[in-house]
C-alpha positions in Angstrom: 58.1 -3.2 -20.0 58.8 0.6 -19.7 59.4 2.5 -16.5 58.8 6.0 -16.5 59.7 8.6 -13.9 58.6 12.4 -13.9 59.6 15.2 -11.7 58.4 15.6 -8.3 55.2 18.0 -8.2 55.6 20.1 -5.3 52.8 20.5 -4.8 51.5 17.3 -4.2 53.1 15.8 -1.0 54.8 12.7 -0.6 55.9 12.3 -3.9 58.6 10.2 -4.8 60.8 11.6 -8.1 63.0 9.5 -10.0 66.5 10.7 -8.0 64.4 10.2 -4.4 63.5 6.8 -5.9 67.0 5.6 -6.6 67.9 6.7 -3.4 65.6 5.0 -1.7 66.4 1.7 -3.1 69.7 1.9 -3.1 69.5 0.9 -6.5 71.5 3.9 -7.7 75.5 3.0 -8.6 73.7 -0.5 -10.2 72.1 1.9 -12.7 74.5 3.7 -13.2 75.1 3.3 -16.7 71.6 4.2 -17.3 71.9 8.0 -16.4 75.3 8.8 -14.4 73.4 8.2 -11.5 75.2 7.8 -8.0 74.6 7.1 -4.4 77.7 7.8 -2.0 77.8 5.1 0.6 77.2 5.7 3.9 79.5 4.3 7.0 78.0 1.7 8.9 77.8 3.4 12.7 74.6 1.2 14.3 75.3 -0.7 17.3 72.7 -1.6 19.7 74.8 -2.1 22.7 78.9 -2.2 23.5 81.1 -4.6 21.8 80.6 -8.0 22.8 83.5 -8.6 25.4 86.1 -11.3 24.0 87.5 -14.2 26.1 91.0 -12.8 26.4 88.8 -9.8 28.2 86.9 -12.3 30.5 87.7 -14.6 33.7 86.3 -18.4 33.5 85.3 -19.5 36.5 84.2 -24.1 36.3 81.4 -24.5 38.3 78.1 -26.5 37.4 74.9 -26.6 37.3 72.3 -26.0 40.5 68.9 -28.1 39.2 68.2 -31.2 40.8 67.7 -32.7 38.0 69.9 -35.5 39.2 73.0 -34.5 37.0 74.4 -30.9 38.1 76.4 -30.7 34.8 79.4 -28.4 34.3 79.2 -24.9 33.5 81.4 -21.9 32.5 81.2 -19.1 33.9 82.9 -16.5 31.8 82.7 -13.1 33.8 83.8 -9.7 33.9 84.8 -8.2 37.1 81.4 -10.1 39.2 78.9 -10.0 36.2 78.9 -13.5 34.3 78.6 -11.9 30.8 77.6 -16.0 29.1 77.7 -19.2 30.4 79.0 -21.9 28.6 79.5 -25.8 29.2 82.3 -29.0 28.9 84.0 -28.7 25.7 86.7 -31.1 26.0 89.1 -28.7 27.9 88.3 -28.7 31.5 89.1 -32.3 32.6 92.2 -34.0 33.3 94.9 -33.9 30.5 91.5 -32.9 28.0 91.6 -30.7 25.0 89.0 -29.0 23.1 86.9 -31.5 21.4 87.7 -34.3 23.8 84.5 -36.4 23.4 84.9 -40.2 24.2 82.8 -42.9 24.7 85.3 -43.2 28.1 85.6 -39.5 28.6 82.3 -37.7 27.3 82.1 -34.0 27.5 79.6 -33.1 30.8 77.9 -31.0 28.5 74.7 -29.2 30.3 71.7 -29.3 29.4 69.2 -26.1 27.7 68.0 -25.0 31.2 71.6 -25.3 32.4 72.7 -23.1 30.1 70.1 -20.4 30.1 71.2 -20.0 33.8 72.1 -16.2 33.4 68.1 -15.6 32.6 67.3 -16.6 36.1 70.2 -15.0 38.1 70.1 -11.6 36.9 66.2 -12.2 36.4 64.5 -8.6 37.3 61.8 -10.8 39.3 64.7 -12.0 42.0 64.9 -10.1 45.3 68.2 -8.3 45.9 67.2 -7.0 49.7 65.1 -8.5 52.2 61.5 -7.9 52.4 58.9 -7.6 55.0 55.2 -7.9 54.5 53.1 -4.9 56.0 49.9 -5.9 54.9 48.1 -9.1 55.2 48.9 -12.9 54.0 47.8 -12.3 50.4 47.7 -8.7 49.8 51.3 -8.6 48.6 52.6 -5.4 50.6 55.8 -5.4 51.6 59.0 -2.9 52.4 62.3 -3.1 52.0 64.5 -3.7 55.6 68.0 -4.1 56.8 69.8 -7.4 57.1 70.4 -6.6 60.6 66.6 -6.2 60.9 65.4 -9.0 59.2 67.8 -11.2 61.4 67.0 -9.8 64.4 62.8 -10.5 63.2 64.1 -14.0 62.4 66.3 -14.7 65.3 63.7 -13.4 67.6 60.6 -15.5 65.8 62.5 -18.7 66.3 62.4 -18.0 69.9 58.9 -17.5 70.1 57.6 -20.5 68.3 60.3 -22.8 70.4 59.0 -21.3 73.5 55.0 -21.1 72.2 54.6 -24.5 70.4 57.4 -26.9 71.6 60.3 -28.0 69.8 58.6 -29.1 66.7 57.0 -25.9 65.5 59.7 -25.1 62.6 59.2 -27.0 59.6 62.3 -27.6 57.8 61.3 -27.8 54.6 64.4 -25.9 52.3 66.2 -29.3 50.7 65.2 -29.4 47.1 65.5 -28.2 43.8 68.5 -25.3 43.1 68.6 -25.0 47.1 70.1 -28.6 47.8 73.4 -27.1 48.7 75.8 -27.4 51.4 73.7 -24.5 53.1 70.5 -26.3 52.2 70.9 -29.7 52.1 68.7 -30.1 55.5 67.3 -33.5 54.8 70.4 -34.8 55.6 72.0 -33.7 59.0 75.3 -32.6 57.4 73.1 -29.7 55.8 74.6 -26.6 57.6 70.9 -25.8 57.9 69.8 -28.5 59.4 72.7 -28.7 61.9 72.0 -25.1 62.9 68.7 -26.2 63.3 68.9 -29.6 65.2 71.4 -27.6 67.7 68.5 -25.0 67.9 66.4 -28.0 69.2 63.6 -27.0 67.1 63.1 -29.0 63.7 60.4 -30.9 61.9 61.3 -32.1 58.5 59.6 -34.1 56.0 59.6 -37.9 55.3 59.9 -37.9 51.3 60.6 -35.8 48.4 57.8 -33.9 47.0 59.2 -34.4 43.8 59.0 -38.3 42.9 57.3 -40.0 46.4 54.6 -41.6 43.5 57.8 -43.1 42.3 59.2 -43.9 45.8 56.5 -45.7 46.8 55.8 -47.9 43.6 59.7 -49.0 43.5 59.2 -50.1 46.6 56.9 -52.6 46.7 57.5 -53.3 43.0 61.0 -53.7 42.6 61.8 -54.1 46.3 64.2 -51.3 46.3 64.4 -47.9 45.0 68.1 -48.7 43.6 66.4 -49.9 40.4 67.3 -47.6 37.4 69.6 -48.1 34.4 72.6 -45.5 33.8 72.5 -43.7 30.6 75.2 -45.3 29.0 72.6 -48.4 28.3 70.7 -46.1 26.1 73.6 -46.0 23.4 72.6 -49.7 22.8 68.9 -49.3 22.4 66.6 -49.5 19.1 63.8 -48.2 20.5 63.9 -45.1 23.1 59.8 -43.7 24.4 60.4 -40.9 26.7 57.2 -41.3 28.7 56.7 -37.8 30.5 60.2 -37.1 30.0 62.2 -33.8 28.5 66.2 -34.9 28.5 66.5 -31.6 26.8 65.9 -30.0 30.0 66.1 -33.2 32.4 69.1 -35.5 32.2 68.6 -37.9 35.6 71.8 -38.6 35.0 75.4 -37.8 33.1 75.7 -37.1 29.6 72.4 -38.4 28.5 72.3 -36.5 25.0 75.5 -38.1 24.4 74.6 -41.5 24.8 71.4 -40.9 23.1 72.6 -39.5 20.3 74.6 -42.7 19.7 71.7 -44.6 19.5 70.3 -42.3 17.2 73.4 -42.4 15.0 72.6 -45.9 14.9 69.2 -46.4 14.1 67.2 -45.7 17.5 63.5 -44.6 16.8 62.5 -42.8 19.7 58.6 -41.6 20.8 57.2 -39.3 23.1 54.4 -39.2 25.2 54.2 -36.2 26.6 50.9 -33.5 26.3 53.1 -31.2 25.0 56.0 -31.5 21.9 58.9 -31.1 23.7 62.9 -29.8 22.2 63.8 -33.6 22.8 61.0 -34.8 20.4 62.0 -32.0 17.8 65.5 -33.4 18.2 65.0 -36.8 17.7 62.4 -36.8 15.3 60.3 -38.7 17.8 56.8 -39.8 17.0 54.4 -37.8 19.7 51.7 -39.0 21.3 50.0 -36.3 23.2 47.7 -38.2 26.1 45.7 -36.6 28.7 47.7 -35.4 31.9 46.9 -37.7 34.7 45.6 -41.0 32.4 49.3 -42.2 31.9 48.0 -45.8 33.9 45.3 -46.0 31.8 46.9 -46.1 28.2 49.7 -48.2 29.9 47.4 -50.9 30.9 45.8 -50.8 27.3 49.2 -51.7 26.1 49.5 -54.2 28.2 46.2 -55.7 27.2 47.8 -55.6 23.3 50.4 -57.2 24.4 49.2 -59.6 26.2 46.1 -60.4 23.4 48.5 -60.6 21.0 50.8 -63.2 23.0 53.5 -60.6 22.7 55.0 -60.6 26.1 58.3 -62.5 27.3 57.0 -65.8 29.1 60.3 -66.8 29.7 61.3 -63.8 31.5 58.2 -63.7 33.4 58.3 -67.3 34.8 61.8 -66.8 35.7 61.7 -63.3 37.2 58.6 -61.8 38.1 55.9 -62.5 40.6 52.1 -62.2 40.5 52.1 -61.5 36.6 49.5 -64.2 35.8 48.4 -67.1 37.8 51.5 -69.0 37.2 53.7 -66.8 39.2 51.6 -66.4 41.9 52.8 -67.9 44.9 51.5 -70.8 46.4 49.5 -69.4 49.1 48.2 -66.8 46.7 46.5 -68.8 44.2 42.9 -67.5 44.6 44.4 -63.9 44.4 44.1 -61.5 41.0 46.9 -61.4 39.0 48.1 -58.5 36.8 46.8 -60.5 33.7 43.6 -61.2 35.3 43.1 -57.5 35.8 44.4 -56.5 32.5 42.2 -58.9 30.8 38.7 -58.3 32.3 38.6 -61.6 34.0 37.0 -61.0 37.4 35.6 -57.5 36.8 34.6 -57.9 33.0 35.9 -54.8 31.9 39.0 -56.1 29.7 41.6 -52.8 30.1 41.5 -52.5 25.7 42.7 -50.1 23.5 39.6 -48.5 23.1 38.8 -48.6 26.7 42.2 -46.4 27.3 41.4 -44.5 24.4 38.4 -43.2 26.1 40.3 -41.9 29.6 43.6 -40.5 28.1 42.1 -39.4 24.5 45.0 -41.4 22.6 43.6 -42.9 19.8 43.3 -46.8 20.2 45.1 -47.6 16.7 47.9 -45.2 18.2 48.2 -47.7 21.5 48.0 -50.7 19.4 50.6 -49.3 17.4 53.3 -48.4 20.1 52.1 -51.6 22.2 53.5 -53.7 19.4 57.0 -51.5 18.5 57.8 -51.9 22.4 57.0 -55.8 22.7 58.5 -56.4 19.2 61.8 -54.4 19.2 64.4 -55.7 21.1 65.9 -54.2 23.4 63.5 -50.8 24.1 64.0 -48.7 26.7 61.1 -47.2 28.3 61.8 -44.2 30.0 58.9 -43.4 32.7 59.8 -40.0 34.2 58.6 -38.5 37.5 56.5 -35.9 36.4 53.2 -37.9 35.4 53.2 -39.6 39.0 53.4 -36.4 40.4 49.6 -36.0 40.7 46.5 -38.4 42.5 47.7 -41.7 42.6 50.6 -41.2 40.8 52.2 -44.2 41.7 50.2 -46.3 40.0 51.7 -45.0 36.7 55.0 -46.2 37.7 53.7 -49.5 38.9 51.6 -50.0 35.5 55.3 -48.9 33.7 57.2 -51.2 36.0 54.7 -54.3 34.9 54.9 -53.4 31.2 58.3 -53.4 31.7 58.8 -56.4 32.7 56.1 -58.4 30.7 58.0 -57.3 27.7 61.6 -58.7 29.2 63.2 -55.3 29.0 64.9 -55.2 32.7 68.1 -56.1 33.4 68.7 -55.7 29.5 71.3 -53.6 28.0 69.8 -50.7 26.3 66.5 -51.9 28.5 65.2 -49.8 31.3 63.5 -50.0 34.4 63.6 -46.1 35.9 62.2 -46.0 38.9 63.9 -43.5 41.2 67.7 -43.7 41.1 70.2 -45.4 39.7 71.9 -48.8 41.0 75.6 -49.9 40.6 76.7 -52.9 42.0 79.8 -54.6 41.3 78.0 -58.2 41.1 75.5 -57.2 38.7 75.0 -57.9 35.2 73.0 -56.5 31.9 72.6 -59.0 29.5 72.7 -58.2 25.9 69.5 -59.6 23.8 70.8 -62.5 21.7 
């Protein structure tokens, strides 16, 4: 192939000659030997922004994380003068007598989590307030100005007043307890909160019963499990073959210490893990999980079509169920129940004649029947599994008969009490006398 370059015709503009070519492409010292042709280097001078500051340049500062996720992991702030320039998290060298790279099944890292880590995006996010704001318009047209401290105090101070003295002393909702707020300034569901000492001495508090966040899952432990001390700590999940996060992002939600640790482990040793979720989460990406996206709000509904597989299919764990469990067919009902419907009952179609199949879920959460058969059968056959039923799905319209529906499947499948089991409800429970057995 020939290439052939002519002169530059100045009169037509835009036109590339065969010097202006080679110096374009920076192609020039490489053909050198063609023609003599050269192309002095030029200094590298671009920098977008100042030299990234060094550690020997920095203060660390240990603190931890703020979400009430249920961990509140460490983290590293690494600051100049008050900015924190990154954030970092455990690497070994913050606990007693650690070094860097301490990571031990006794000692793991307290590694945070993705959202942890991106802290620095939401505290020097432009969308915070730095000064206190007063509406001037009305509720809803979104007109504030800017005011003193002293001002909005004195608004504050004097507002209190007036509602105490208007409406009685339970006009002021206390309602400042959860999420990155349950500090020792916030933590008013509990009378040690600062807050809510400043406002029980006030005389003029009203706080809530529950927590917004997981009352689906309050309730349903309740009467299911008796308690809502009924979780596993993430340490079992090390010894688990078969992980489904149900709802449930560890990437961004641990519920407890050093979940991706544990997790991890189980991976390492052969753990296949699945997620049901509507959307493919970071934790399915890094897990290579199997996804199952279901319709939000049907989570009972393709629960209970498992259930029916398993049950059809003879899969479930009689033994456990006669010895542990109460109203799951008509054999564990109690005595003066025996004319009541049990879960099986239900699950089959007995009394209303709608059995609760595959293909019946299939048609409420959109998850293809084949796709609940499928997982039905990995949960009931592989022992032990840990289902993982997060909050989020029961935070909707009956939400806590998702976790009741994940309590029963559960427990038809023997996988409570079970090391690398799980029966997440709320929180976790410790107790000296207790026991997981291991699967024989």
């Amino acid at each position: 192939m020939k290439i052939e370059f002519k002169g530059a015709n100045p009169d037509i503009p835009n036109q590339t000659g065969r010097r202006d070519f080679l110096k374009v492409m920076g192609v020039g010292a490489g053909l050198a030997g063609l023609g003599g042709l050269t192309v002095a280097p030029r200094e590298a001078s671009a920098f977008a922004y100042e030299p990234y500051p060094t550690d020997d340049q920095l203060t660390t500062v240990v603190t931890s994380c703020a979400h009430n996720c249920g961990s509140r992991h460490m983290l590293v702030a690494h600051k100049k003068g008050d900015v924190i320039v990154r954030l970092s998290t455990d690497d070994g060298r913050y606990q007693k007598g650690g070094a860097y790279g301490k990571d031990t099944v006794d000692e793991p890292q307290l590694r945070a989590c993705l959202r942890g880590r991106s802290y620095r995006s939401r505290l020097y996010s432009p969308e915070r307030l730095l000064y206190p704001m007063m509406r001037v318009g009305k509720r809803g047209e979104g007109k504030f100005k800017r005011v003193s401290w002293d001002e909005a105090l004195d608004f504050l101070a004097h507002k209190m007043v007036e509602l105490k003295k208007t409406y009685g002393p339970t006009a002021i909702l206390d309602q400042s307890y959860a999420g990155a707020s349950y500090g020792v300034l916030h933590k008013s569901d509990q009378i040690e909160g600062l807050l809510g000492r400043f406002l029980g001495m006030f005389g003029c508090r009203t706080n809530s019963w529950s927590v917004p966040s997981y009352q689906g899952t309050t309730f349903s432990s309740r009467i299911t499990f008796g308690t809502i001390e009924d979780g596993n700590e993430d340490d079992a999940y090390a010894h688990s073959k078969l992980i489904i996060m149900w709802g449930w992002n560890p990437a961004y939600t641990f519920h407890g210490g050093n979940t991706f640790y544990y997790m991890r482990m189980a991976k390492q040793r052969g753990c296949k893990f699945v997620l049901v979720d509507p959307q493919y989460t970071d934790s399915a990406s890094a897990y290579d999980a199997w996804w199952i996206p279901i319709r939000p709000n049907t989570d009972a509904a393709m629960l209970a079509g498992m259930a029916h597989v398993i049950f059809s299919e003879n899969l479930h764990d009689q033994k456990f169920i006669d010895r542990f469990v109460l109203g799951m067919d008509k054999g564990t009902l109690p005595p003066e129940h025996q004319d009541a419907e049990s879960f099986k009952d239900y699950i089959l179609g007995t009394r209303d004649g709608i059995p609760k199949s595959a293909e019946w879920a299939e048609a409420i959460c959109g998850v293809k029947a084949d796709d609940i058969r499928k997982l039905a059968r990995m949960y009931a056959t592989t022992k032990p599994a840990a289902l993982k039923a997060s909050w989020a799905p029961g935070r909707a319209a009956y939400g806590e008969q998702y976790n009741r529906m994940a309590a029963a499947v559960q427990a038809m499948t023997g996988n409570i009490g079970k090391l690398g089991g799980c029966a997440e409800g709320v929180g976790k429970a410790w107790h000296s006398e207790s026991i997981a057995y291991p699967y024989d």
